[in-house]
N, C-alpha and C positions, 0 to 999 in steps of 0.2 A: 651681211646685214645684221644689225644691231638689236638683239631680239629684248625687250620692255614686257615687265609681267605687272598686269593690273592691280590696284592697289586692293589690298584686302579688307572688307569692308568690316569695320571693327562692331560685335556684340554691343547691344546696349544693353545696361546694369538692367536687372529686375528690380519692379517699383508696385506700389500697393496699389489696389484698383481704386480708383475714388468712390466706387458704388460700394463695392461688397469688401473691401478692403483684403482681399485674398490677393495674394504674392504674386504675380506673373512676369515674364519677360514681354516688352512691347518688340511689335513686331519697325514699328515705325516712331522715330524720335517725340514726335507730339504724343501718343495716345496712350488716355491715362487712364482704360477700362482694360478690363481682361478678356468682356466678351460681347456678343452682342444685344443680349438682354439687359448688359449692364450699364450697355450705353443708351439704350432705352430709357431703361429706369432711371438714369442721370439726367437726364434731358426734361424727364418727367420732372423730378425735384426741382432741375434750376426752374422749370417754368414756373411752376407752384409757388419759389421763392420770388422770383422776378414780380410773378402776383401781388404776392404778399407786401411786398414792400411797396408797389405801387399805390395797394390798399392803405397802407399805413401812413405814406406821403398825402393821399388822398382827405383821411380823416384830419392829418395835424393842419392841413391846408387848408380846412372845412372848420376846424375850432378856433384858429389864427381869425379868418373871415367873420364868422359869428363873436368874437371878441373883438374884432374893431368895431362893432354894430352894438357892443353893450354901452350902455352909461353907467354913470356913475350910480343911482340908483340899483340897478341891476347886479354890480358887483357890492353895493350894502347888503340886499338881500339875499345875495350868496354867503357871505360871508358869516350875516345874522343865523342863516341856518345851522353853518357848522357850529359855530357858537353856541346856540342853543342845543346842540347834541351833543356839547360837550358837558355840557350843565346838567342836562339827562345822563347819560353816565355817570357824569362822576358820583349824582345822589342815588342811582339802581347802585354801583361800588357797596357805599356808605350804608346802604337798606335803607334809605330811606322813601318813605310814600310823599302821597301830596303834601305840598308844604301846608296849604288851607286843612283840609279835612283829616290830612292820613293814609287817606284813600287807596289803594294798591289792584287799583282793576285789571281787569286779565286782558293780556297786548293783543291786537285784534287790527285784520287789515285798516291802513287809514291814521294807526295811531290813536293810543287812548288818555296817551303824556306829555303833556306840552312843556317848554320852558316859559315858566310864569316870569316877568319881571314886577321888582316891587313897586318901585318908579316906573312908570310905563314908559314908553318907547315916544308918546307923543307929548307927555311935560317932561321927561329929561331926557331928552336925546343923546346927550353926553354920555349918558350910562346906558345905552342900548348893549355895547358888548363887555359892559364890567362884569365876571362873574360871579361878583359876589352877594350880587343882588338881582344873581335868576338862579329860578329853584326850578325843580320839578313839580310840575302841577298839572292836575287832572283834566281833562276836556271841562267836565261840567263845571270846575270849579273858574278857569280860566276864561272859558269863553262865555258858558250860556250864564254863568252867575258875575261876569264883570270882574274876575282877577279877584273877590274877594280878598281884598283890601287890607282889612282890619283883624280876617284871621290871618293872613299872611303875615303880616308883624305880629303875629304873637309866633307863628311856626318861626320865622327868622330869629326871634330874640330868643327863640329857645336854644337854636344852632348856633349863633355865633356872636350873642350876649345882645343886652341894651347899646353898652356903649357905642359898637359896631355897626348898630342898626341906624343911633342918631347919627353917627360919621356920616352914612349912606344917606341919610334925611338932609346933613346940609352940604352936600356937595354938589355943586358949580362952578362949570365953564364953559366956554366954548368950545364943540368940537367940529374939525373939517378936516377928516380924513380924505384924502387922494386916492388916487385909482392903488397906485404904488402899495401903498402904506394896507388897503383892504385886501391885495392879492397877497401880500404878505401873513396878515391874518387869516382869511383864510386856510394858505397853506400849513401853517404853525397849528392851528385849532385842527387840522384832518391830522397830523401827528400826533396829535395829545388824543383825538378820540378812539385812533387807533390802537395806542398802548394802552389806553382805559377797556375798549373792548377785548383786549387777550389777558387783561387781570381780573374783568368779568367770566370769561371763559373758563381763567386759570380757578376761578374759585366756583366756579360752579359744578368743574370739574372735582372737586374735593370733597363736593358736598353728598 
């Protein structure tokens, strides 16, 4: 009789745990933990992650839907915000107060700075997001006193001349921004107010 000796079952390599990443030899080809708290603790993180990501599937699923449901309207006056926070920056940058009075009130929930425009927003539409005709301006001066007008061309002519100001007095066109062209602005204006706020930072820090 022809005697057959069993095949010898070959060592598998030592491999890092995936939880605690300590070295062990696995007992069995698939298993990628060293022990059994650590396949706890794994199972624990995937679910956690699994979560996570269902969350975040969740919310872009949730801003896709509430953005087919905006108008166009809705993305102007998103857009007008960043815009006008870019305009507040960049004149807190510059030191400068209200463009009317001077003014420099102390920041308080709510906002106490608004972006004044010269041209306002409902005789020239065109120039709702030009920036060089919205200034930093006070509550009191912007709202409850009507944009003060007449002092504001004199704050503008002081910042960036007469000539510049008549420029802004006679320009017209027509504008019809698209959904496109405002998500675009938008985006571009949250860039700019962001590197304006870490050069506010960076000089406050100096000070």
């Amino acid at each position: 009789m022809v005697r057959t000796s069993l095949p010898v079952k070959k060592a598998l390599k030592a491999r890092k745990c995936r939880q605690c990443k300590a070295v062990f030899t696995p007992a069995r080809q698939m298993q990628s933990v060293c022990s059994v708290p650590c396949s706890i603790a794994l199972a624990a993180k995937q679910k956690a992650q699994k979560l996570a990501r269902a969350n975040r599937e969740e919310r872009k699923s949730l801003v896709e839907r509430k953005a087919k449901l905006k108008t166009r309207s809705d993305f102007i006056k998103e857009a007008q915000a960043v815009v006008n926070k870019v305009a507040r920056l960049r004149d807190q940058l510059a030191g400068h107060g209200c463009i009317s009075c001077g003014a420099r009130p102390q920041q308080k929930f709510g906002g106490t700075f608004d972006a004044g425009h010269y041209r306002s927003v409902g005789s020239a539409p065109h120039l709702r997001f030009f920036l060089p005709q919205l200034r930093g301006q006070c509550v009191r001066c912007n709202r409850d006193l009507g944009g003060r007008a007449v002092d504001f061309r004199k704050g503008l002519i002081e910042r960036i001349g007469i000539e510049r100001v008549e420029e802004i007095e006679s320009m017209q066109w027509t504008a019809k921004w698209d959904i496109e062209y405002l998500k675009r602005l938008k985006k571009v204006m949250q860039k700019k107010a962001r590197r304006l706020e870490k050069r506010i930072a960076t000089k406050l820090e100096g000070v």
